[in-house]
C-alpha atoms as one frame of an Amber mdcrd trajectory, in Angstrom:
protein
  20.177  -8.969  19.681  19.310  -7.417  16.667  21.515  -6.312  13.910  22.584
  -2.661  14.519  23.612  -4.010  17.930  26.014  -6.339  15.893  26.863  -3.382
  14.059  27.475  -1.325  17.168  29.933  -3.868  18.132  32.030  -3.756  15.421
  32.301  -0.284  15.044  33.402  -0.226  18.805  35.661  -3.077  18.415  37.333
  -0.814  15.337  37.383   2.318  17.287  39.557   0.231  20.190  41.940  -1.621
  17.438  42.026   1.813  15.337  43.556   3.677  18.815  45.706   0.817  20.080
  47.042   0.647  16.552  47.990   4.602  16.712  49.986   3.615  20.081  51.661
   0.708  18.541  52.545   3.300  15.568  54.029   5.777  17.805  56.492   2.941
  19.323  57.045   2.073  15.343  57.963   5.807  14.665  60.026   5.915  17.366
  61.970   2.504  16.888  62.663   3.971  13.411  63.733   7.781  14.465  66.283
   6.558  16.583  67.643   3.166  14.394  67.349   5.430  11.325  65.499   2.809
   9.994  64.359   4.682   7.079  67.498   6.065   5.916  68.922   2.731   6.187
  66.487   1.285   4.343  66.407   3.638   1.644  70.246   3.028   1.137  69.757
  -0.626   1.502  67.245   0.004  -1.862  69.422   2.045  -4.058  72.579  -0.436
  -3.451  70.213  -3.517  -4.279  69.590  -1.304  -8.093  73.138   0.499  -8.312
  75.575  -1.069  -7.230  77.750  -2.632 -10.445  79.797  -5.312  -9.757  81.882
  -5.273 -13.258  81.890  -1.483 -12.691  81.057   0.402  -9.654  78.924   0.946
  -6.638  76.815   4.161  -8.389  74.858   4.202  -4.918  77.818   5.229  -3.265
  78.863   7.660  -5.677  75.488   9.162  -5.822  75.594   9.474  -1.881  78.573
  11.449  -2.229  77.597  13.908  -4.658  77.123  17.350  -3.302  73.540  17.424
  -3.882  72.623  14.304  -1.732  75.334  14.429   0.957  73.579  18.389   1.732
  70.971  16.069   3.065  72.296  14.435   5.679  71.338  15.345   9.333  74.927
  14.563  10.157  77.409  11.990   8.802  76.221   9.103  10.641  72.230   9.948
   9.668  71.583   8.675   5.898  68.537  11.064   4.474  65.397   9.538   4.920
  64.320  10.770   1.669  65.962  12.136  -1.757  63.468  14.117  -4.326  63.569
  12.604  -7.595  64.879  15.746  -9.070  67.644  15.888  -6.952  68.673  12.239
  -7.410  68.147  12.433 -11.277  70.876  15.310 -11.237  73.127  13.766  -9.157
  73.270  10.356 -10.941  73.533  12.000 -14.531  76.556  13.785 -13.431  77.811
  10.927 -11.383  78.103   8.903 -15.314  78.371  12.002 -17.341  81.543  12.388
 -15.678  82.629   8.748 -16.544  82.852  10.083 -20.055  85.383  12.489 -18.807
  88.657  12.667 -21.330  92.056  13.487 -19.505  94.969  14.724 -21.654  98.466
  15.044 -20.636 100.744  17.652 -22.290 104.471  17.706 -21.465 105.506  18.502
 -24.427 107.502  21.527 -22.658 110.583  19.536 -20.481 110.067  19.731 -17.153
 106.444  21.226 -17.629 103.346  18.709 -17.779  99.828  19.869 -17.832  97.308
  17.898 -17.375  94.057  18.776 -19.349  90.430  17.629 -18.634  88.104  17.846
 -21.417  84.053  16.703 -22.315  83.726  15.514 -26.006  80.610  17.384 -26.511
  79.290  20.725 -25.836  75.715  19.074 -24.009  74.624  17.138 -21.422  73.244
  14.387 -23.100  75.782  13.606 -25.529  78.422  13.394 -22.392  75.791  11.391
 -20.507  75.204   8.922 -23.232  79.212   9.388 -23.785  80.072   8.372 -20.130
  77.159   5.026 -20.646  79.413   3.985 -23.010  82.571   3.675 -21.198  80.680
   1.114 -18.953  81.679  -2.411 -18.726  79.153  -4.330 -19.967  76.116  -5.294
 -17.290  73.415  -5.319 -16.161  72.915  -2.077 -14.770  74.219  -0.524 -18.552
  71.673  -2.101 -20.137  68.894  -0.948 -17.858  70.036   2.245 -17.992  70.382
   2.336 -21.823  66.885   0.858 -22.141  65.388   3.707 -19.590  67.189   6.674
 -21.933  66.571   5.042 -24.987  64.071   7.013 -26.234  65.219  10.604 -24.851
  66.496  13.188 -27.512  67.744  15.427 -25.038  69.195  16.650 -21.414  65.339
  17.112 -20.339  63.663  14.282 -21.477  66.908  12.507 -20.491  66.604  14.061
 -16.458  62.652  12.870 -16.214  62.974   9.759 -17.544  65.654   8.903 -14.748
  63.111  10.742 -12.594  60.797   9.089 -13.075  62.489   5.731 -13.236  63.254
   6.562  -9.682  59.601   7.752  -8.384  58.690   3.840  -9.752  61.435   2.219
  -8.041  60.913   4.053  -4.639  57.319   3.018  -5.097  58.208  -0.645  -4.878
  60.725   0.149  -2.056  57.596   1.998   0.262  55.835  -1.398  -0.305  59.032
  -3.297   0.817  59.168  -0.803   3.756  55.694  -0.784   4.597  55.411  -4.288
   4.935  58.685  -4.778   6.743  56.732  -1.919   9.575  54.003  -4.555   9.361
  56.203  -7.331  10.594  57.553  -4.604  13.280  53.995  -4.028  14.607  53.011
  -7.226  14.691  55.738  -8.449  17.066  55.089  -4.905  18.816  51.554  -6.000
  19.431  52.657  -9.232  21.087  54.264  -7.677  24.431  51.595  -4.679  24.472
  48.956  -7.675  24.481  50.167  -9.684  27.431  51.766  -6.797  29.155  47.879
  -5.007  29.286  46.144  -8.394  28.971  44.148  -7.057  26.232  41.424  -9.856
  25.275  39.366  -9.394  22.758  36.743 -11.593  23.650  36.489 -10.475  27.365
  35.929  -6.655  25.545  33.135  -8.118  23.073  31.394  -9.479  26.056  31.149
  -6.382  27.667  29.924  -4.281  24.686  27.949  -7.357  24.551  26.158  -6.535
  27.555  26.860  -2.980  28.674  24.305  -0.638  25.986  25.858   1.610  28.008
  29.077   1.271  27.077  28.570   0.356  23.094  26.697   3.619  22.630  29.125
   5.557  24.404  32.384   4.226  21.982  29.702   4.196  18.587  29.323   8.119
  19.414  32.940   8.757  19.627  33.634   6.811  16.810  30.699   8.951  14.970
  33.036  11.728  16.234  36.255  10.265  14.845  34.915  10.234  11.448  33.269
  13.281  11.341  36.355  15.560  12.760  38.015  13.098   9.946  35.771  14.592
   7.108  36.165  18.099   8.777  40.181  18.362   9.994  41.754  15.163   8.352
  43.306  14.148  11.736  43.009  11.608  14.375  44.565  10.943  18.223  43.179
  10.624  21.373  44.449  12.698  24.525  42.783  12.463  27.468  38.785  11.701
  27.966  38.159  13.151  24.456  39.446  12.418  20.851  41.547  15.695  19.173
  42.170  15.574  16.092  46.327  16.073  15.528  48.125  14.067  12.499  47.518
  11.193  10.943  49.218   8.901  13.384  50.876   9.560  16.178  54.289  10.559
  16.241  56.855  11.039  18.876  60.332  12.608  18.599  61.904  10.597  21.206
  61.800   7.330  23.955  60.911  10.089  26.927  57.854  10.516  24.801  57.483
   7.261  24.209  55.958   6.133  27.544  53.488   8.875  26.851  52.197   6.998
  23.812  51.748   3.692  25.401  49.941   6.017  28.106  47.186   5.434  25.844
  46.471   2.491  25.771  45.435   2.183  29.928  43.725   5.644  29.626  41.877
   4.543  26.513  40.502   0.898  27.659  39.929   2.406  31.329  37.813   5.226
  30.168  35.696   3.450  28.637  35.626   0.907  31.667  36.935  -2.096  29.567
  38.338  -5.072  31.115  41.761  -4.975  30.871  45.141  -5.137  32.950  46.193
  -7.745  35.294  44.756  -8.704  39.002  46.651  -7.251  41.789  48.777  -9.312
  43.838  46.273  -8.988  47.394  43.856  -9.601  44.712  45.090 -13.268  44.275
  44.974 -13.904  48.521  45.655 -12.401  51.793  48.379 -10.008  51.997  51.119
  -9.695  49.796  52.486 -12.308  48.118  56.049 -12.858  46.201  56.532 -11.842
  41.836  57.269 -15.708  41.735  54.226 -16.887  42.834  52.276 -14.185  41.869
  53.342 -15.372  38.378  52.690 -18.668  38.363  48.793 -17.739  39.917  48.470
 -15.913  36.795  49.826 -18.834  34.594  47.672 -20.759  36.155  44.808 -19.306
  35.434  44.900 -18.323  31.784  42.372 -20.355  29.943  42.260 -21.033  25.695
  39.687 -19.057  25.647  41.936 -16.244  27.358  44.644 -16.863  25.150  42.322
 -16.914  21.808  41.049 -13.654  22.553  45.134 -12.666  22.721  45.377 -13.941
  19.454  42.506 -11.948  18.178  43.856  -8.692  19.469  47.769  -9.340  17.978
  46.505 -10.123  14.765  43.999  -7.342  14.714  46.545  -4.791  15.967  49.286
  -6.097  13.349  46.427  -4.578  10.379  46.988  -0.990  11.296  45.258   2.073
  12.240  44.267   2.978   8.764  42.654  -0.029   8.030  40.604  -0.297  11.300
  39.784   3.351  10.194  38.102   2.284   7.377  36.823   0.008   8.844  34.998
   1.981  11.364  33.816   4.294   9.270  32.443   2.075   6.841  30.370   0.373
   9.553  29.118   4.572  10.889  27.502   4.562   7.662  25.683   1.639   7.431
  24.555   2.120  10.736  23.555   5.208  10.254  22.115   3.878   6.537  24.320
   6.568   4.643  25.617   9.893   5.400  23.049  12.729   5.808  23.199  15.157
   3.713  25.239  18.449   3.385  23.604  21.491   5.110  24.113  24.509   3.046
  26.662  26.111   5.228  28.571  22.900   5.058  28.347  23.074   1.321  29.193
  27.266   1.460  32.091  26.171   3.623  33.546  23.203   1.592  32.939  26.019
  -2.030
């Protein structure tokens, strides 16, 4: 076997893991739609930064404010997402109003009025007014430090902004990696349940030309509609370009997505599924023993190629993406160049 055939291989190998991985996404997106994973989460995040124990719980305050609670879906349904302009509004009123100076007149009998009052005629000098009444923590002295060099209402509004964008970066990491971990033990059942084995499928491409070529075009097609559309999902016998992963709003639609998977590995005649039950002797036989058949005839090398597919599902379609493309190129010794209605098209 020479080395493009190697090659071959691996870009077919990437263009099955890339479209397995887009299933196992759509049962990911789904799992989080209806948990409200993502709205949870994001809560989870601002009460691990704001919430002051020698003061108050600033998360839930900045929930409340009339500028975050318009997001909600409904009151059980945290928002997924707050802009950082929005949140940088709502927290700098949530302390300027800390600052806040009540006065009581009853200097009339019988009259009382009560009186509320800012000391100063900006934002900033209430915001930095309200800071002050703080307790001392933690959370005042990262603030402070965060505003310390602002001069002024604007500067003071990005610099919480932007406090925020950095924080909610390290919170997508948390979150991405925590989908990871989902994925992974999604891959698990999806594995056994289509007896997906890795090394059974390189064997095949191994020996079926046929069958290599077939996958290395439509991966060739993949990453072309990719440079062309920016999309990627399969549906039916031919690969449409959509969104970036797949998505579906709801479990009805989630059958559909693991629909993919058989349609996929059977269109391309991969081995794949489970033995039928008159398969394993004459006539029918019961689930129990039927079962244990099965048990008994897994082998290591059965269960290896298992382990191969989990862990390769558990990278993600992006990186098998990559991946696949990478390998076009090489195969194909770089990308040929742009024709000049291409390069019309692109101006």
């Amino acid at each position: 076997m020479s080395h493009i055939t190697i090659i071959e291989i691996v870009i077919s190998l990437a263009l099955i893991y890339f479209i397995l991985s887009n299933a196992i996404i759509g049962v990911v997106e789904t799992l989080n739609k209806q948990l409200k994973t993502r709205g949870k989460f994001l809560v989870k995040s601002l009460n691990k930064v704001l919430n002051d124990p020698l003061n108050k719980n600033w998360a839930d305050l900045v929930y409340t404010h009339p500028l975050i609670d318009g997001l909600k879906k409904d009151f059980k349904s945290p928002p997924s997402y707050i802009p950082s302009n929005l949140f940088s509004a709502a927290f700098v009123d949530v302390i300027t109003k800390e600052g806040k100076v009540v006065e009581v007149d009853s200097t009339n009998p019988g009259n009382v009025v009560i009186s509320e009052h800012f000391k100063h005629n900006d934002l900033f000098g209430n915001f930095c007014e309200g800071l002050k009444t703080l307790n001392p923590s933690d959370f005042k002295t990262m603030i402070s430090t965060i505003i310390s060099d602002d001069q002024n209402s604007e500067e003071l509004k990005i610099s919480i902004a932007n406090w925020y964008d950095s924080y909610m970066d390290r919170a997508s990491g948390w979150f991405k990696w925590k989908m990871k971990k989902w994925a992974f033990y999604i891959a698990i059942p999806v594995t056994l349940f289509f007896n997906i084995d890795s090394i059974a499928i390189i064997d095949t491409l191994w020996h079926s030309d046929e069958t290599r070529l077939k996958m290395v075009y439509d991966a060739a097609y993949v990453e072309w509609i990719d440079q062309n559309e920016k999309t990627a999902a399969w549906n039916g016998d031919t690969i449409e370009m959509q969104n970036d992963s797949i998505t579906k709003p709801d479990f009805k639609e989630l059958v559909k997505t693991l629909d993919t998977i058989p349609n996929f590995l059977s269109y391309y005649k991969l081995p794949f599924g489970w033995p039928a039950k008159t398969e394993l002797g004459k006539g029918e036989i019961s689930t129990f023993s039927y079962i244990t058949t099965l048990m008994g005839r897994i082998t290591f090398i059965q269960f290896l190629g298992w382990l191969i597919t989990i862990l390769a599902l558990s990278l993600g379609a992006p990186f098998w993406f990559e991946t696949m493309n990478t390998f076009i190129n090489i195969r194909n010794a770089g990308k040929k160049p742009q024709t000049e209605q291409e390069k019309n098209k692109k101006a």
